[in-house]
C-alpha positions in Angstrom: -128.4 -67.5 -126.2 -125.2 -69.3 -127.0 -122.1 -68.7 -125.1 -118.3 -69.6 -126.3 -115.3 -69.9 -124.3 -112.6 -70.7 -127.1 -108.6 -69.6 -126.6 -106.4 -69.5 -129.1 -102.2 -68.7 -128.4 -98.8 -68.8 -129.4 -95.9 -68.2 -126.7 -92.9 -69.6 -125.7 -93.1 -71.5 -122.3 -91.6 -69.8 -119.2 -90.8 -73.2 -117.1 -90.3 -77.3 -117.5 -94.2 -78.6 -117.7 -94.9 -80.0 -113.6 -95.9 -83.2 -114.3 -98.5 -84.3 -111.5 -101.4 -87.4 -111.7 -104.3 -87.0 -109.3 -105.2 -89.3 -106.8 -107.3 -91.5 -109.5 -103.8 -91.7 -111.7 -105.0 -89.1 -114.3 -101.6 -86.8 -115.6 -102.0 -83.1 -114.8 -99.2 -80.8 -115.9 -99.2 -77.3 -115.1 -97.0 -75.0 -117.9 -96.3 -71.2 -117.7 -96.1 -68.9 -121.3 -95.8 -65.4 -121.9 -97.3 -64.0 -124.7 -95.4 -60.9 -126.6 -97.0 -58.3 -128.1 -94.6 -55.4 -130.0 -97.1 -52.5 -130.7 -96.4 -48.7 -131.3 -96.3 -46.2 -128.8 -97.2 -42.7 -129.2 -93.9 -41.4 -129.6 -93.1 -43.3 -132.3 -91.3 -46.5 -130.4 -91.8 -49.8 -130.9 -93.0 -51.3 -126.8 -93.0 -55.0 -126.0 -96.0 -56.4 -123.8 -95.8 -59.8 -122.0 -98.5 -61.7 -121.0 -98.0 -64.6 -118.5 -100.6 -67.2 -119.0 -100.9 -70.5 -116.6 -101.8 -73.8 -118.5 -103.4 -77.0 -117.6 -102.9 -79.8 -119.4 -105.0 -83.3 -118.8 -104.2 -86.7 -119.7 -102.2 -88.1 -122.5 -102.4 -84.2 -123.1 -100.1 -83.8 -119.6 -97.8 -86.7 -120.5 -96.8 -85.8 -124.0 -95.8 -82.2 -122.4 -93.8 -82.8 -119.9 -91.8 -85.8 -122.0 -91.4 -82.9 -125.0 -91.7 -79.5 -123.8 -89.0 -77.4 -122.2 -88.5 -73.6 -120.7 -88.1 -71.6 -124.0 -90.2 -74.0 -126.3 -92.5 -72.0 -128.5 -96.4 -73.9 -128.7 -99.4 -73.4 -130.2 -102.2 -73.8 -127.8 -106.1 -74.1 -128.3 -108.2 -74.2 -124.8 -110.5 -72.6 -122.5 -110.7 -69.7 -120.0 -111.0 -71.2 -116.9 -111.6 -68.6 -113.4 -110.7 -70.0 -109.8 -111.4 -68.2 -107.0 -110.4 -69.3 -103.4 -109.2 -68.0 -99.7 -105.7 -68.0 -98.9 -104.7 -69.2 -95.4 -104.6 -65.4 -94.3 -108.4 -65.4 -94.7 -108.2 -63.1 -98.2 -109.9 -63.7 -101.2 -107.7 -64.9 -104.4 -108.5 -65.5 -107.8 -106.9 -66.3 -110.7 -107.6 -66.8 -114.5 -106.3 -69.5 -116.5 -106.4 -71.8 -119.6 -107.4 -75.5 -119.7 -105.6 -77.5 -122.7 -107.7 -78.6 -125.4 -105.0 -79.0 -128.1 -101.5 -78.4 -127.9 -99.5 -78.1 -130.6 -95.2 -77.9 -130.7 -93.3 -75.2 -132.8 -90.2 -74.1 -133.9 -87.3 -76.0 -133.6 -86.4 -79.2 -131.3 -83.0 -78.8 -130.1 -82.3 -76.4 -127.0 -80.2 -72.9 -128.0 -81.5 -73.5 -132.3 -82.8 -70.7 -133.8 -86.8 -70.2 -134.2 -87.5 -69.7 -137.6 -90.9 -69.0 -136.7 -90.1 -66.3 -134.1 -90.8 -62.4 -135.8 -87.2 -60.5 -136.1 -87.2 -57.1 -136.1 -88.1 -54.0 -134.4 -91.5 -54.1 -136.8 -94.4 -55.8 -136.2 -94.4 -59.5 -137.2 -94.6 -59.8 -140.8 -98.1 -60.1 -142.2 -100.3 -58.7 -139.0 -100.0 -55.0 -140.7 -99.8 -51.6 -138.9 -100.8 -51.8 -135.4 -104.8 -49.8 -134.9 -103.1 -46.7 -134.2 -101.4 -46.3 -137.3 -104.6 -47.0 -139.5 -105.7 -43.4 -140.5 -109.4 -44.0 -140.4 
């Protein structure tokens, strides 16, 4: 049976990429993005959801993000689900669930404070995505 770990999102980056290189000299860079999600709640209202996602970007990957990328940027980002579990130094159990980098891609506008033409306005639902489930009458 084949299995398939693929990620696919597009969010606006919560902090400056922390640009780190291992002990071999390979770039790490470590990036925060939330993820909105405007749905309809029962009564009617239009709710925003944010999702916090950590990223981990290898390599020339690493590099090019932290020389480009700043707090607000909106990116495209193509990776993998990665799962980390450890023991803090209180002796409990942590875990935490992130993406690895595969592809990172830069959108919206350069300059800091510019307008996002790619960012839905609106109380709606972005244009194109259609009625959220719960308005589908079927």
């Amino acid at each position: 049976m084949a299995n398939l770990n693929k990620v696919f999102l597009i969010g606006n980056l919560t902090r400056d990429p922390q640009l780190r290189y291992t002990p071999s000299g390979t770039a790490v860079a470590d990036i925060g993005m939330a993820v909105n999600r405007k749905y309809k709640a029962q009564d009617g209202t239009w709710k925003d959801e944010v999702c916090y996602i950590n990223l981990t970007a290898w390599a020339k990957t690493a590099e090019t993000a932290a020389e480009y990328l700043t707090k607000g940027r909106s990116v495209f980002v193509e990776g993998r689900l990665k799962f980390d579990q450890w023991n803090s130094k209180e002796g409990e159990k942590r875990n935490r669930l992130s993406v690895v980098v595969e592809r990172l891609q830069f959108l919206g506008s350069r300059s800091p404070g510019a307008k996002d033409e790619s960012a839905p306005q609106g109380d709606g639902p972005p244009p194109g995505l259609g009625p959220p489930d719960e308005d589908i009458p079927f």
